[in-house]
Structures are given as C-alpha cells and as structure tokens.
TIFI-395895 format. One record per residue (C-alpha): chain; x, z, y. Coordinates in nm, 3 decimals, m for minus. Example, Ala and Ser with C-alpha at 12.3 -4.5 7.8 and 13.67 -1.06 7.14 Angstrom:
BEGIN
node chain = A, X = 1.230, Z = 0.780, Y = m0.450
node chain = A, X = 1.367, Z = 0.714, Y = m0.106
//
This chain:
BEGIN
node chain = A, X = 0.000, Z = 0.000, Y = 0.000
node chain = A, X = 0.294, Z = 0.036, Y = 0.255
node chain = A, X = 0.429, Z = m0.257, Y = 0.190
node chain = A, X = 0.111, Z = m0.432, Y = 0.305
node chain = A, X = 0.097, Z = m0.237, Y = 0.585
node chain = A, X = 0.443, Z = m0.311, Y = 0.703
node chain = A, X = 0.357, Z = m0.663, Y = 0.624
node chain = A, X = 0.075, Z = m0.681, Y = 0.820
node chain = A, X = 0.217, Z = m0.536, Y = 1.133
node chain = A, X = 0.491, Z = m0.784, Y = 1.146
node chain = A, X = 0.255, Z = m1.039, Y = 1.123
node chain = A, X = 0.082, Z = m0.892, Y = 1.384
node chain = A, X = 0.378, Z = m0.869, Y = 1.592
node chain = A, X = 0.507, Z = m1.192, Y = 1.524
node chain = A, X = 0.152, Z = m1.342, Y = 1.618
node chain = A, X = 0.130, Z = m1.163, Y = 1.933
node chain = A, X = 0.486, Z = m1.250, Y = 2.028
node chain = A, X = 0.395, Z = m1.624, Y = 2.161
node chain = A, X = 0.154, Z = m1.521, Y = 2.351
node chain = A, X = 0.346, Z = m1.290, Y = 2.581
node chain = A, X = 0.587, Z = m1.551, Y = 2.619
node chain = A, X = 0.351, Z = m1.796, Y = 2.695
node chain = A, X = 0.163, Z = m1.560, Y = 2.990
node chain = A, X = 0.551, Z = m1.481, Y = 3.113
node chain = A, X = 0.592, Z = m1.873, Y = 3.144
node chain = A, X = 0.266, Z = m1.914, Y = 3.290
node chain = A, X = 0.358, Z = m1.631, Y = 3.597
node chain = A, X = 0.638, Z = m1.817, Y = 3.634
node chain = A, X = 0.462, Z = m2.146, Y = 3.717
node chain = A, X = 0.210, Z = m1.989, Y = 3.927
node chain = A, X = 0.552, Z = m1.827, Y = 4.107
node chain = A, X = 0.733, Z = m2.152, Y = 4.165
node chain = A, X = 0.358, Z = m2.381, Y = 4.267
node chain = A, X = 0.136, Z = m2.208, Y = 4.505
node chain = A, X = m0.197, Z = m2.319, Y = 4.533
node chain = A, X = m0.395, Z = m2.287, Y = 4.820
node chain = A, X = m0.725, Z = m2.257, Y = 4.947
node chain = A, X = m0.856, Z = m2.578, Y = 5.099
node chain = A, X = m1.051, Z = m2.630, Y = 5.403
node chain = A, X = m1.425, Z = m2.725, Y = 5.339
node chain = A, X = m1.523, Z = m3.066, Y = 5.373
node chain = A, X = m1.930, Z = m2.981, Y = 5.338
node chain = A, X = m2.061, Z = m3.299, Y = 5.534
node chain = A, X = m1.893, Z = m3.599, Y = 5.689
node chain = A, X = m1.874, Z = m3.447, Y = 6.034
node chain = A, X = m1.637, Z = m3.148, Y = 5.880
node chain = A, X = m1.416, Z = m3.394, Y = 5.656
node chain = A, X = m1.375, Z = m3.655, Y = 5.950
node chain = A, X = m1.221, Z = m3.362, Y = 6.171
node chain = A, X = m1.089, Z = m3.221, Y = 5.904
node chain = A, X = m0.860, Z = m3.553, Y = 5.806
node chain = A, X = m0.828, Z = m3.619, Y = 6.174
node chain = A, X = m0.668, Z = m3.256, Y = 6.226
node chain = A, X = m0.496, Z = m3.257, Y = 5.909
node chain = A, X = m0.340, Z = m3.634, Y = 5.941
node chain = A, X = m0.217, Z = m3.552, Y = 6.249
node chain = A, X = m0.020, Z = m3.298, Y = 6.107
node chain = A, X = 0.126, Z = m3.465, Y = 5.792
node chain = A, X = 0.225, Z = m3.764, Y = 6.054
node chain = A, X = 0.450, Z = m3.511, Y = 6.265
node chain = A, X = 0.615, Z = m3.384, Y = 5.941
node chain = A, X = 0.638, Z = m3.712, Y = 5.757
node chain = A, X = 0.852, Z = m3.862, Y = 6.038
node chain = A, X = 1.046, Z = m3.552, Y = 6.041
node chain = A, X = 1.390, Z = m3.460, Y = 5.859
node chain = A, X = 1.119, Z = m3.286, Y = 5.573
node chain = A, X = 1.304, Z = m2.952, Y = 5.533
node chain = A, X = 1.197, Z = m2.766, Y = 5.228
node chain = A, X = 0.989, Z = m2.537, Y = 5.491
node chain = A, X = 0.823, Z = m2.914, Y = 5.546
node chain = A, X = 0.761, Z = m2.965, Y = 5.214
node chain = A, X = 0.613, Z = m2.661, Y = 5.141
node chain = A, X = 0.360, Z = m2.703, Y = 5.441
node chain = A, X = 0.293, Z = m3.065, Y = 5.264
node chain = A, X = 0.144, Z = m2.930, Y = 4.944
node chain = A, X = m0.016, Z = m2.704, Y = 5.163
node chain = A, X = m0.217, Z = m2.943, Y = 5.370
node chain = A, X = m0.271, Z = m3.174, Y = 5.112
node chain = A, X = m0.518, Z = m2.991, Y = 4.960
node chain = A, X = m0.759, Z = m2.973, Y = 5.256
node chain = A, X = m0.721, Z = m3.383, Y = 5.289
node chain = A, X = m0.837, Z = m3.428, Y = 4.895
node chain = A, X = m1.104, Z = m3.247, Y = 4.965
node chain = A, X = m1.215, Z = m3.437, Y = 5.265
node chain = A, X = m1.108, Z = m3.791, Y = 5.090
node chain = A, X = m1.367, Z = m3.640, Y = 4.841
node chain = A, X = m1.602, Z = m3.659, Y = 5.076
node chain = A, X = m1.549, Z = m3.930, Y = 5.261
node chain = A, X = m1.570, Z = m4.114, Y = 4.932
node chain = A, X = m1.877, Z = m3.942, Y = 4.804
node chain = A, X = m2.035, Z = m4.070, Y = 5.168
node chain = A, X = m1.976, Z = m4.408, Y = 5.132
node chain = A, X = m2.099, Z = m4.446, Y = 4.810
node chain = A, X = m2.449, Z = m4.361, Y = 4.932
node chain = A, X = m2.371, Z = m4.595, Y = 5.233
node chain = A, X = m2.295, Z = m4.864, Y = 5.004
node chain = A, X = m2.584, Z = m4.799, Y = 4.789
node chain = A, X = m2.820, Z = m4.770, Y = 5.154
node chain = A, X = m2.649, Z = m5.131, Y = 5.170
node chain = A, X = m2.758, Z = m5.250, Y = 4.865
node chain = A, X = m3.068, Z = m5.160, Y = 4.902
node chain = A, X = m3.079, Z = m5.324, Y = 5.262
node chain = A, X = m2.983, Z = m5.620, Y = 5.108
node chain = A, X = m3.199, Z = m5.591, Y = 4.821
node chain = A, X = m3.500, Z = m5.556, Y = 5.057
node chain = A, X = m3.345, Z = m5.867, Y = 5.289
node chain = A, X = m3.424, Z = m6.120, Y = 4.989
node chain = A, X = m3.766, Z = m5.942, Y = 4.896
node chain = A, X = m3.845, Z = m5.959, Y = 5.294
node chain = A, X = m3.969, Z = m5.626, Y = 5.254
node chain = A, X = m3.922, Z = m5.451, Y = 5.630
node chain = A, X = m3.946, Z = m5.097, Y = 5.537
node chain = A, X = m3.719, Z = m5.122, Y = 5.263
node chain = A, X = m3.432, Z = m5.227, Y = 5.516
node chain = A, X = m3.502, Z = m5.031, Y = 5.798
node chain = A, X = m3.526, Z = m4.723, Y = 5.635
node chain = A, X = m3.226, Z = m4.801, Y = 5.422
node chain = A, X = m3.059, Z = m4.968, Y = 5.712
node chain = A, X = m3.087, Z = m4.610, Y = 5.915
node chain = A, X = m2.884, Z = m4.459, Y = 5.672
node chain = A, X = m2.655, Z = m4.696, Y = 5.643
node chain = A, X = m2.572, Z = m4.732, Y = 5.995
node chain = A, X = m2.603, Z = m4.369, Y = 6.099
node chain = A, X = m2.304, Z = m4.307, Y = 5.823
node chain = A, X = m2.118, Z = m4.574, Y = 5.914
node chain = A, X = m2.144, Z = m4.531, Y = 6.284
node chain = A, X = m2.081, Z = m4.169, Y = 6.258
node chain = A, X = m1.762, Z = m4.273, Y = 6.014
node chain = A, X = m1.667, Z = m4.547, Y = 6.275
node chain = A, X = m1.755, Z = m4.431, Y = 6.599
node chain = A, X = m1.409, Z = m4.309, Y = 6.745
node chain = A, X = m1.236, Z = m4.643, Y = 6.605
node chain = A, X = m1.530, Z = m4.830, Y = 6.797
node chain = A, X = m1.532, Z = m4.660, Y = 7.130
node chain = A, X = m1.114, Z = m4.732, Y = 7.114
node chain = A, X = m1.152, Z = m5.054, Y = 7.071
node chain = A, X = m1.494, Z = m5.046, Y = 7.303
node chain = A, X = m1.230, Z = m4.901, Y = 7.596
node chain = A, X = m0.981, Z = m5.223, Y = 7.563
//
C-alpha cells in the first residue's frame, strides 16, 4: 500500500509540474507585452475623432527617430485605432448595404425605397466625409 501511495504522489507531482511552468511562462509574457485598454469607438462620431486624434499622434512618432519609449507608445495607441477601424468598417458596411438598396430601388423605380435608403446612406457618408469635403470646399 505505500508503494502506491508514493507512486501516486509522484505522479501527482510530476503532473502538476507543467503547469506551474507553464503559468511562470505565461507571467512572463504578460511582463514583456502590455496590453492596454482601448478608447471606445461606440458610434462613428467617437471613432472618426478618435482616428483623427490618434493618427495624428502615430504621424509625429512615425517620422520620428522611434526610440523604444516610441515604440512602446505605438502598441499603445494602436489599440484605440483597431477599435475605431472596427467601426469605421462596421459603418460602411451598412452604408454600402443603404447603397444597395438605393440602387436596388433605382431599377424597381420605387421612390421610398431610395429615399429612405438614400438618407442613410448619405447621412453616413457625409458625416464620414464631411471634413475632407469642406477642405476641398475651401480651395
């Protein structure tokens, strides 16, 4: 009977063994990449400003000597402009799916159809668009 239970116990040990290692290992990532929390991107207003704010920033430090202080401000920011590419990209598939359906509604000449779709489609759009177009509007 002791024999089993010394057998047991080093199996137990040995089991338990790759798992400590494997928590140490993971600490040890989590040390060396820090994650941060991004800045929301909840409509298209917040992830416009958000990019325009953020872009700004990665431009000054991009044509910078990118010191490791640089770098680490990089991964740092780069989370906040995922999220808001998320968004932007989650926005224009319903504008191109308004668009579809503005077009679909062209060839059945059905008016409602396109300008209720056609709203949408424009008020995203123009909303996405409207700094480029004033520039441009100014020239």
């Amino acid at each position: 009977m002791k024999k089993f239970w010394v057998s047991f116990l080093t199996a137990t040990l040995l089991s338990a063994t790759p798992l400590v290692s494997t928590s140490v290992i993971a600490d040890d990532d989590e040390r060396q990449y820090q994650h941060f929390k991004p800045e929301p991107a909840e409509n298209l207003q917040q992830a416009i400003m958000n990019l325009n704010k953020y872009n700004a920033m990665l431009d000054e430090i991009v044509n910078g000597d990118l010191s490791a202080e640089d770098m680490a401000k990089v991964h740092e920011l780069t989370y906040t402009l995922e999220v808001a590419l998320a968004r932007l990209s989650k926005e224009l598939d319903v504008a191109a799916n308004s668009l579809e359906e503005v077009h679909l509604g062209s060839e059945q000449m059905n008016k409602q159809r396109v300008k209720g779709f056609g709203k949408d489609y424009l008020k995203t759009l123009n909303h996405l668009l409207g700094e480029h177009k004033a520039h441009h509007d100014n020239d």
